[in-house]
C-alpha positions as CSV (number, residue, x, y, z in Angstrom):
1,X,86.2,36.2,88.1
2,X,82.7,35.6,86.3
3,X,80.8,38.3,84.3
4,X,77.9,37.8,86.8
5,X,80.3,39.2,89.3
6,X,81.4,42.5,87.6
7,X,80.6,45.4,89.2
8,X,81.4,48.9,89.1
9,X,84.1,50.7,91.8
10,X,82.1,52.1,94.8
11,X,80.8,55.8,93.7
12,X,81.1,55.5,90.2
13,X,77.6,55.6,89.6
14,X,75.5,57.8,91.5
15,X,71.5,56.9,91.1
16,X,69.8,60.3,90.3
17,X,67.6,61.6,92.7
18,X,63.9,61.0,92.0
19,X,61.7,64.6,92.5
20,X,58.1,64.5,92.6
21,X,57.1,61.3,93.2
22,X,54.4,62.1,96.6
23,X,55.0,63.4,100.0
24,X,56.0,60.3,101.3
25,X,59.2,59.8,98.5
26,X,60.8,63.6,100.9
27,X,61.3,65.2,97.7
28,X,57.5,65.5,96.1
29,X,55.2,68.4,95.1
30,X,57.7,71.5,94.9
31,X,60.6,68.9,94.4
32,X,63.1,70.3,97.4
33,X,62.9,73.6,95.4
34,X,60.8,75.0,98.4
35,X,58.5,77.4,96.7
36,X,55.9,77.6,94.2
37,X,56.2,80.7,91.2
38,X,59.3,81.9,89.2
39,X,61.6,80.4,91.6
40,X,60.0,77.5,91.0
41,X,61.4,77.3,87.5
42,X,63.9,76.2,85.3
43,X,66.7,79.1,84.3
44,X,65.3,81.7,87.1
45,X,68.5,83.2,88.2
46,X,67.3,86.7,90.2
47,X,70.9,88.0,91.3
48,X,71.0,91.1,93.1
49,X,67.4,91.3,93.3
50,X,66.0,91.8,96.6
51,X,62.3,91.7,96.4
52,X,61.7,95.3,95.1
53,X,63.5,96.7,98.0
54,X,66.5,99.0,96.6
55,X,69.7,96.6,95.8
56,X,73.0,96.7,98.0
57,X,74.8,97.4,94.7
58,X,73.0,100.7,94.2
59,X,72.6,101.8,98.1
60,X,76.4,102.0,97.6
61,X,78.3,105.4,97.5
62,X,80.2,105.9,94.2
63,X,83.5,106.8,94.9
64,X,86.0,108.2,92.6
65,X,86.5,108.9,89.1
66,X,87.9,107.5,85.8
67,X,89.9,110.0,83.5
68,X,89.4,109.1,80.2
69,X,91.6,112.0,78.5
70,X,94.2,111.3,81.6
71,X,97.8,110.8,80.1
72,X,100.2,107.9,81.2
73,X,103.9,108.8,80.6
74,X,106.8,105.9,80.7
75,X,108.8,106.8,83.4
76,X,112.6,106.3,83.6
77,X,115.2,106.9,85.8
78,X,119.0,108.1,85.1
79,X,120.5,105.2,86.7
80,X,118.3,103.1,83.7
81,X,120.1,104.8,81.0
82,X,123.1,104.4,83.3
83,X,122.9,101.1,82.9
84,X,121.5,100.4,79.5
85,X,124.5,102.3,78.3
86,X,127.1,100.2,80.6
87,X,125.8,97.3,79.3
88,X,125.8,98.1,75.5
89,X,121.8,98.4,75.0
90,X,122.1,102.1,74.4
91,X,124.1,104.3,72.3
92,X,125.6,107.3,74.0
93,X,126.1,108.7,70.6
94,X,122.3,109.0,69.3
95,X,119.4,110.2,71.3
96,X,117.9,108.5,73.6
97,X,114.1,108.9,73.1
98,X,111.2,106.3,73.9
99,X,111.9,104.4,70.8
100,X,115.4,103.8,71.8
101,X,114.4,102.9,74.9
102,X,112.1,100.3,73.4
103,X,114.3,99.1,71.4
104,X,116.8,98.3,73.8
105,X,114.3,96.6,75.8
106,X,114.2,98.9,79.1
107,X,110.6,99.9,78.3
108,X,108.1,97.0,77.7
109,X,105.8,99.6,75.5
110,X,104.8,103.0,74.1
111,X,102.8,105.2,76.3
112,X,102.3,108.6,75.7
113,X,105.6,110.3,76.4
114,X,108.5,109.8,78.5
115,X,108.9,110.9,82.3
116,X,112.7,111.8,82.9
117,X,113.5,111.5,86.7
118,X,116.4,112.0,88.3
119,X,117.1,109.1,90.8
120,X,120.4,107.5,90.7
121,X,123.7,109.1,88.6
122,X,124.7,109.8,84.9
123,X,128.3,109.8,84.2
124,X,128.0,109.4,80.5
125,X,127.4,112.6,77.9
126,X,124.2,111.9,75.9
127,X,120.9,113.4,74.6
128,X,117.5,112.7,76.0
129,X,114.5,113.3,74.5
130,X,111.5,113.4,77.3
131,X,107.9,114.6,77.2
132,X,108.6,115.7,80.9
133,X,111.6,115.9,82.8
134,X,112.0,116.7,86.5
135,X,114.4,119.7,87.6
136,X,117.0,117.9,89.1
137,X,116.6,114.9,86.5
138,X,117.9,117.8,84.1
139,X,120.4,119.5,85.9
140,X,122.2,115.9,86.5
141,X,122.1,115.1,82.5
142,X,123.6,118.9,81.8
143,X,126.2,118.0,84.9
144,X,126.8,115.1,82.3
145,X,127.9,117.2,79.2
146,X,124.7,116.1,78.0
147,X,121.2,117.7,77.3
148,X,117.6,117.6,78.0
149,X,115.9,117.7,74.8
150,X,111.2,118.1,75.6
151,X,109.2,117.3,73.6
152,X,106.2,120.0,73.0
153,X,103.1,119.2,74.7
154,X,100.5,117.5,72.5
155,X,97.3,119.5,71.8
156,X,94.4,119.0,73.5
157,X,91.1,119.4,71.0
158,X,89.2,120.6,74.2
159,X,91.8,123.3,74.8
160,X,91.8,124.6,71.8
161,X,95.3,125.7,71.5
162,X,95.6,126.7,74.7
163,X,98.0,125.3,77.1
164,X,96.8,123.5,80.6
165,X,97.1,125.7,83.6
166,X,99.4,123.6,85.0
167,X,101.6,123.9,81.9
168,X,100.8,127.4,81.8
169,X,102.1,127.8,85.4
170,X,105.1,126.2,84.5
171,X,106.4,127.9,81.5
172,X,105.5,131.5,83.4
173,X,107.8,130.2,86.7
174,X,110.8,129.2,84.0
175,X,110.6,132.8,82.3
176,X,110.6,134.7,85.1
177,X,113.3,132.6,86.3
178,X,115.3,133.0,83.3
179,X,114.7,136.7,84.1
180,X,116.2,136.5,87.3
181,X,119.6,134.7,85.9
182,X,118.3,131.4,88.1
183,X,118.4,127.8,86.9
């Protein structure tokens, strides 16, 4: 091998293509950028426009709608506690609350309450401390020996002091059904 006969591997250098240079070079007077003006340009980037005529993006129906003061609640079942109990994560003596819950690693974070629900089984006597808790999610924990413990709903400043009508719907169906002797 000589150093006259060094040469670079096939494709490694790629010869830049040469705009501009007359009509007869295929690539002169617009330089294959086809049109004269803005587009003509460096840094012209005109995405979504469409020559005046209304975009695609805004012809578009809107369709739904964000909640911004919505609330999202940690939701655990009674077979989790179940099992965070059977395997030593949870104390059966001392409340089990969100922070518990946490802590024992069942929940990854803190949301803004906890959602009781009542799929799977208890068989152990314990305390929970919920924002919400279905009906038969409390019935099963009483069944237990244990107890439902909620937590009162946060006040909302647009409210002022006044409970949602949901909540208020709620709380009038469990008096009148404390009236009537049902559970």
């Amino acid at each position: 091998m000589k150093l006259n006969q060094l040469r670079d591997n096939a494709g490694a250098r790629k010869r830049t293509k040469l705009l501009g240079r007359g009509i007869g070079s295929g690539k002169g007077k617009t330089s294959g950028r086809g049109v004269k003006g803005q587009k003509a340009r460096t840094g012209v980037a005109i995405k979504g426009f469409e020559g005046g005529q209304m975009p695609l993006i805004r012809r578009m129906p809107k369709r739904g709608f964000k909640n911004v003061n919505a609330k999202t609640y940690a939701i655990i079942n009674l077979s989790c506690i179940q099992k965070g109990i059977d395997s030593k994560k949870l104390s059966a003596a001392k409340p089990v609350d969100l922070s518990a819950l946490i802590e024992a690693g069942i929940l990854s974070k803190e949301l803004d309450g906890l959602n009781l629900l009542g799929k799977g089984e208890l068989k152990t006597k314990v305390t929970v401390v919920a924002t919400r808790a279905s009906a038969a999610a409390v019935a099963a924990v009483e069944k237990a020996g244990g107890k439902v413990e909620l937590l009162p709903v946060k006040e909302n400043k647009l409210l002022k002091g006044k409970l949602p009508k949901k909540e208020q719907r709620r709380q009038a169906a469990a008096t009148a059904a404390a009236k009537t002797g049902k559970k």
